[in-house]
N, C-alpha and C positions, 0 to 999 in steps of 0.2 A: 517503585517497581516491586513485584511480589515475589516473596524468595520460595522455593522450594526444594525439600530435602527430597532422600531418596526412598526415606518413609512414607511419603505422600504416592512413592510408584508402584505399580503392581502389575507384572509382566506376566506374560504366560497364561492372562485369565479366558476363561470360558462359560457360554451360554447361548439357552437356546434361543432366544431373543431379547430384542431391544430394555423389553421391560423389566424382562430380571437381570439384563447388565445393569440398567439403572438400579433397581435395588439391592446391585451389588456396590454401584457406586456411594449412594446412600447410606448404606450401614457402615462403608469405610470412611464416609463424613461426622457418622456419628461414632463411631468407635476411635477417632480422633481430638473428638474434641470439638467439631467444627459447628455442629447441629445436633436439635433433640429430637428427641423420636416425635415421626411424624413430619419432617420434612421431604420423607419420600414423597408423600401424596402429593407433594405442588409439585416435584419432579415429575412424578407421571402426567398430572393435570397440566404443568406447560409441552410438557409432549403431546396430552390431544389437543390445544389449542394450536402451536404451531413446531412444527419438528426443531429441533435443534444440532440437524445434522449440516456443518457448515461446508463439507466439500472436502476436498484428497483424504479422503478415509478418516476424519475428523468429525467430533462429536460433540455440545459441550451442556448435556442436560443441567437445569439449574431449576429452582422452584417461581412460583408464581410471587406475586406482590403481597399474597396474604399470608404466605409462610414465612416472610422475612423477621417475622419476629421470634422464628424459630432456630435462627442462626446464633449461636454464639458468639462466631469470631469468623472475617475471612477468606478463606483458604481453598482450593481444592486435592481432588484427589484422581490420580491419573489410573487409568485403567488400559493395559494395554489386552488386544484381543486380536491374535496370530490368524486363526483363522475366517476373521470377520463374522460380525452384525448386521443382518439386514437392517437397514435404521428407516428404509422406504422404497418407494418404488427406483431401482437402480441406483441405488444408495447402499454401500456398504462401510461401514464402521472398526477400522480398525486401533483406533486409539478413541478414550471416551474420557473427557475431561471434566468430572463433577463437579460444580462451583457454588460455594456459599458465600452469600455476602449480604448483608447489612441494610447496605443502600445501594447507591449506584457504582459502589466500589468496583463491582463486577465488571463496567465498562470499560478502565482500564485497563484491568486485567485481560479483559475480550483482546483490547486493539494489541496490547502487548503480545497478545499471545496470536494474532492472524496475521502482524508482522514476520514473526518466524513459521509461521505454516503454511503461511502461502505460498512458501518456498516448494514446488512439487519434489523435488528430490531430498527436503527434509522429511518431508510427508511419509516419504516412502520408509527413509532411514529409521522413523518410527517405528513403522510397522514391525519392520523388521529386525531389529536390534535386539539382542539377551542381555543387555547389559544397564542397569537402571542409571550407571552412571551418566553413560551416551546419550537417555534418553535425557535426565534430567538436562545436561549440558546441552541439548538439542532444542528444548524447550526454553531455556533460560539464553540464548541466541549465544550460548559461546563455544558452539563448533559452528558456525553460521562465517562465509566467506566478512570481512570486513566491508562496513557497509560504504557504498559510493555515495560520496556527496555530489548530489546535485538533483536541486529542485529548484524552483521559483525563483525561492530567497537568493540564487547565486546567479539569478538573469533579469539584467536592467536592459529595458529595450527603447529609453528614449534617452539620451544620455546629451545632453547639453554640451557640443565636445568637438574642438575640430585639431586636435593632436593625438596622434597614434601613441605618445608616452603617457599619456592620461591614461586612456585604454589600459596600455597595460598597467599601471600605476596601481586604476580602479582594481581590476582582478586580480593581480598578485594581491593585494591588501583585504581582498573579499576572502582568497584563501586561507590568509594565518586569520582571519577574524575566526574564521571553525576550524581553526588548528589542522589544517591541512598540510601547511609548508613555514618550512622556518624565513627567517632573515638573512638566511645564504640561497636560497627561492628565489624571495623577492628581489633581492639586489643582482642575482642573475638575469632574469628577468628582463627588469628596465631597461639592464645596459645593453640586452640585445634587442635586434631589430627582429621584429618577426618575423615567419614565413606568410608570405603574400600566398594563398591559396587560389585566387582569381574572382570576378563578383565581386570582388570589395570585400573578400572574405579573408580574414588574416586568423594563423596561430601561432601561438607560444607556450613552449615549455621547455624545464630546466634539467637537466641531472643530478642537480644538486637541493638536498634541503624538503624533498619527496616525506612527507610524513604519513598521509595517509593518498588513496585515489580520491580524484575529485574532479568535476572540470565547473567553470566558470564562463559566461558571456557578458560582452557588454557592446550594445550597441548603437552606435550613434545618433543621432536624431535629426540629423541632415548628413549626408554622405559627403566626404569632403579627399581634397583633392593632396599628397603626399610625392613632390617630385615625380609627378607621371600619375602616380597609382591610388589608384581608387580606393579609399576605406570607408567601408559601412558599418562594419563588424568585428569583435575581436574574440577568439574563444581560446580561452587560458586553459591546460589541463595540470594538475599534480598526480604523476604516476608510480603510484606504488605497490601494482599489481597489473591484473590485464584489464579490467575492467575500463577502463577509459578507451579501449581500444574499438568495443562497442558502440561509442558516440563516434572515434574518427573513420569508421565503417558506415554510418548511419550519414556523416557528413559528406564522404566520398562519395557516398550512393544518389546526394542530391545532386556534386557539382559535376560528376561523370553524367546527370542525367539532365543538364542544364534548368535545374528547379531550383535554384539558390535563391530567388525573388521570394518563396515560400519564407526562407529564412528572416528575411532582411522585410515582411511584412507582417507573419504573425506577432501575436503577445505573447507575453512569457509564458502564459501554460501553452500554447502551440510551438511557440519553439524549444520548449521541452520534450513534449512528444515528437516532435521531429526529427529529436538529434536523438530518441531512445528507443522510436518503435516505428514501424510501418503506421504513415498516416497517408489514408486516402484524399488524391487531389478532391480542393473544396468545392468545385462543380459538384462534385459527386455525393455531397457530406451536408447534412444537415444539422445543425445547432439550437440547441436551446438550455437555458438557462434558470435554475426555479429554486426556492428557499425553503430548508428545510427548518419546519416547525414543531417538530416532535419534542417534549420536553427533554426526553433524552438521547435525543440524537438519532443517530442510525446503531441501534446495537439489533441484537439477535433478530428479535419478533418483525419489526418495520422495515431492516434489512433484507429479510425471508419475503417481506411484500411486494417490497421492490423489485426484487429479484423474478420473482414471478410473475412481478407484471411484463418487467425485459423478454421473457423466456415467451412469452406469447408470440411473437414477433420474428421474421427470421432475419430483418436487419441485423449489419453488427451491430451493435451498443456498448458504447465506453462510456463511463461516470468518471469524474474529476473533479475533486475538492478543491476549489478558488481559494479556500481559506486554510485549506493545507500543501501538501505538498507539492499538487500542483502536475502530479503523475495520474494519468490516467490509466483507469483498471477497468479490465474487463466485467461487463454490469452483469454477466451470466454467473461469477460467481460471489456468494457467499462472504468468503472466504477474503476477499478482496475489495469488496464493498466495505466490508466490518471494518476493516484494517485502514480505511481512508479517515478513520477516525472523527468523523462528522458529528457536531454539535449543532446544538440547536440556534437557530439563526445562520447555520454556515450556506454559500450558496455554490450550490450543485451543476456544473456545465455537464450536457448530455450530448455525445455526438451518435448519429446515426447513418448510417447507409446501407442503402436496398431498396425495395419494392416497394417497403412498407414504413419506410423511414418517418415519412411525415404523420401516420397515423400512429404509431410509436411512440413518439417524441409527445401529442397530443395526449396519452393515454397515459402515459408517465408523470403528465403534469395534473392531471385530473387526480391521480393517484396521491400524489403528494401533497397538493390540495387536498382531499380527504383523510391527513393520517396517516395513510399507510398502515390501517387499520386499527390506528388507536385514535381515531377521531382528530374533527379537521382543530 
């Protein structure tokens, strides 16, 4: 992770455009330490090749492949800008994040840094903030809500299992495995019986031994039979804020709406999205699935392609990383594509619906076959 002080911030700046923010950004890379002169120019030149404006008034100009040897060491340099940047067409710019780097170091420092930005209401705190320490704390994710565990990794959906103390056994144990809940959690836990939800749908959670939020599934692999009661499913929470309240809202919402089969048949990335966002019944939803080739991933420039191939289209479009988290983000932005932190070989689930879903979905894979315009 990349440290930054409060040196690296610079509030209150101003300009009449994009280009001499950047060359404001630039001279405060080189009057650090970070680059020699003459790194501006891959700054401006990757700005006419592809913008680097990633979305909530966020910016992050950096130089082309052939100024990399003009870096020292690195590092960026934050510029903030109160009363915004045109950075493009309905593009405004109010923080511009200048980045030197080496190699592909940048690419961490990208996901690291679209993890915390994507957050729209830090987005905003940016903007707005006089205080470089806020900012810097803002950036560096430590005024950022505590993050919710739950992705993939904490949802098994074919579980070899015909005892409801397994079930919960499995989840409590998946919890302290990421330090969610201590050993007065888990031994709560077991010894209680759950709440039978209906569907075959059960939950549990404790009072006791709550370290961080979190929630956990696991679910059966043949549905079995418990003194009357149907168990397909078990969903563990550890609450140590509201956040999990979000998923028993998102669960409510199926079983007041008798869609629980949804639960008890997707995979783990769909019963992810299930339990964290509006997902449209799959009559309606088209899928497809395609592998990303790009040597380095999805960072700025191939991100920015995809992005505008999605924006063609007036279906929705979610992209989700099979090989990471497992959440799906919205493919319009930016912002949120970066931060899926995709590598090369990872493979890409596309969901679509609308008018134009199926030509979409076709147009996206042709895209990505191609590069994503760094060649196929």
């Amino acid at each position: 992770m990349f440290q930054l002080s409060q040196q690296d911030i610079h509030l209150g700046a101003a300009a009449s455009d994009k280009q001499e923010a950047i060359r404001q950004v630039a001279a405060a890379l080189t009057q650090a330490g970070r680059v020699s002169e003459g790194y501006v120019d891959g700054m401006l030149a990757r700005e006419l090749q592809t913008s680097t404006y990633l979305g909530n008034g966020i910016a992050i100009p950096h130089g082309t492949t052939d100024t990399r040897d003009l870096v020292l060491d690195t590092g960026v340099q934050v510029f903030q800008f109160p009363q915004g940047i045109a950075w493009g067409e309905g593009q405004t710019a109010y923080v511009v994040i200048g980045i030197a780097a080496r190699s592909d170091e940048h690419l961490g420092l990208l996901r690291q840094l679209t993890h915390v930005l994507s957050d729209d209401s830090v987005a905003e705190r940016l903007a707005k903030t006089d205080s470089a320490e806020e900012l810097r704390s803002l950036l560096m994710g430590e005024k950022n809500a505590a993050e919710f565990l739950f992705d993939t990794q904490l949802i098994a959906v074919d579980v070899a299992v015909e005892s409801l103390i397994t079930l919960q056994a499995l989840n409590a144990g998946r919890l302290q495995q990421v330090g969610a809940v201590d050993t007065a959690f888990v031994s709560d836990v077991i010894s209680r019986k759950p709440l039978n939800l209906g569907h075959g749908i059960w939950l549990s959670d404790s009072t006791e031994g709550n370290l961080k939020s979190a929630a956990t599934v696991s679910r059966a692999q043949q549905a079995f039979d418990l003194a009357g009661e149907k168990v397909s499913m078990l969903l563990t929470i550890s609450v140590a804020d509201d956040q999990p309240l979000d998923v028993l809202n998102y669960l409510s919402d199926l079983l007041i709406a008798n869609k629980a089969e949804r639960l008890l048949t997707a995979d783990a990335v769909g019963v992810l999205a299930l339990l964290t966002s509006e997902v449209e019944e799959q009559a309606n939803v088209l899928t497809a699935e395609f592998v990303i080739r790009n040597e380095h991933g999805l960072h700025a420039r191939p991100g920015t392609a995809l992005v505008n191939v999605i924006k063609q289209f007036s279906s929705e479009i979610t992209v989700t990383n099979l090989d990471g988290s497992g959440k799906p983000a919205n493919g319009r932005s930016l912002m949120k594509v970066v931060a899926l932190g995709v590598k090369k070989g990872h493979h890409l689930r596309f969901t679509a619906s609308g008018e134009d879903a199926e030509l979409a979905l076709k147009t996206i894979g042709e895209a990505i076959a191609e590069g994503l315009g760094e060649g196929a």
